[in-house]
C-alpha positions in Angstrom: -19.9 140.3 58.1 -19.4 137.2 60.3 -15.8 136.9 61.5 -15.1 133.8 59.3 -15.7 135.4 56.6 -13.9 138.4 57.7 -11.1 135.4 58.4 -11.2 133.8 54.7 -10.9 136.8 53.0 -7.6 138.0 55.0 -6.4 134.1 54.4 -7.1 134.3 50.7 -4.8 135.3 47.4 -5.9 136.5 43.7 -6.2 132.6 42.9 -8.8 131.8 45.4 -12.0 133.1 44.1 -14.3 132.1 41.0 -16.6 133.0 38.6 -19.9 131.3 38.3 -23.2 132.4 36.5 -21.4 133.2 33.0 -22.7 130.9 31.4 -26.6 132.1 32.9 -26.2 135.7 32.8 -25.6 136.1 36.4 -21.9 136.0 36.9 -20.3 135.8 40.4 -17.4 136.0 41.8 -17.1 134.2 45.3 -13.9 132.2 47.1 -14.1 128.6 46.1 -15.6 125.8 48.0 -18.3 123.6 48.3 -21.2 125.8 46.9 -19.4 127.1 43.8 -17.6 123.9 43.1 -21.6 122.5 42.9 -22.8 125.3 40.8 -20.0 125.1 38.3 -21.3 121.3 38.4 -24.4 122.6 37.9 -23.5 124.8 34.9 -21.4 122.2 33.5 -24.6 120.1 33.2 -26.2 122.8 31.6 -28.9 123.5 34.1 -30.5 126.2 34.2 -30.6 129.8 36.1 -33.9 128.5 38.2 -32.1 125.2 38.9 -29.0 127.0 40.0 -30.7 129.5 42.1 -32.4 126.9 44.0 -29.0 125.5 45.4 -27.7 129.7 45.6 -30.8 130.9 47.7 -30.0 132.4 51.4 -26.4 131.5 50.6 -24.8 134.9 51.1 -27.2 135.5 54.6 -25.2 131.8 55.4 -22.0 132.8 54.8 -21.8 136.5 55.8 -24.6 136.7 58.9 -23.9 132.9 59.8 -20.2 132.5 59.1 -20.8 129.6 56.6 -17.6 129.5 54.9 -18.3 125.8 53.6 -21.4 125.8 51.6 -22.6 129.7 51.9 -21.8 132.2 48.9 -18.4 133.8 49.9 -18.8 136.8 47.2 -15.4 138.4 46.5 -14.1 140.9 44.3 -11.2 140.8 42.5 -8.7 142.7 45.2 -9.7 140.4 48.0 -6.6 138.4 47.8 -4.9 142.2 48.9 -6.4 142.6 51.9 -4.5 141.4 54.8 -6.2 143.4 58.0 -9.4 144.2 59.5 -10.2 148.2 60.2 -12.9 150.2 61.6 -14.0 152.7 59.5 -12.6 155.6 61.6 -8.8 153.2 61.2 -9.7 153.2 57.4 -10.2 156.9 57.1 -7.5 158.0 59.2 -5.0 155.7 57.7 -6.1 157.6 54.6 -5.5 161.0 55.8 -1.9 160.1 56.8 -1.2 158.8 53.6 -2.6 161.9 51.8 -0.7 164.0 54.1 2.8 161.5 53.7 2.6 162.3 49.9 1.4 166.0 50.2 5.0 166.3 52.7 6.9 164.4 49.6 5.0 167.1 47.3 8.3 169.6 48.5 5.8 172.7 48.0 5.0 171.8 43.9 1.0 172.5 45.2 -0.9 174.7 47.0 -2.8 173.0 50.1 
């Protein structure tokens, strides 16, 4: 992903994404700006899933390949708000293994390894 997305996501909380598409079918959950605040315009209008996916097209390419934070589709799960650095996936698994080994230490013997 483009660093500036990389950059809004590690800026971000739980109260900075949104749903859109519920009322379509197609829910999605992206941080909020100029794109979704349109689409829930959009929705609010009651247009429908064609009319929305007109606006939506080549969004996520503009906001992940492109770093278009402003009008691109910034999809976001849920946990996004907890994530507050950037690893490589060697970091990610290592930093795994330590903690697996910090809680096996803690384990005091209770199971086998």
């Amino acid at each position: 992903a483009h660093f500036r997305y990389k950059e809004k996501i590690l800026s971000s909380n739980e109260l900075d994404t949104v749903v859109t598409g519920n009322a379509n079918g197609h829910p999605v959950r992206a941080f909020r700006n100029r794109l979704t605040r349109y689409i829930e315009e959009l929705e609010k209008r009651g247009e429908g899933f064609e009319e929305i996916e007109k606006v939506a097209v080549g969004a996520l390419k503009r906001a992940a390949k492109e770093g278009d934070v402003i009008s691109g589709s910034l999809m976001a799960g849920q946990s996004s708000g907890l994530i507050k650095e950037v690893l490589s996936v060697s970091e990610l698994i290592e930093s795994i293994i330590e903690e697996a080994e910090e809680i096996i230490g803690h384990l005091g013997g209770i199971t086998k390894w």
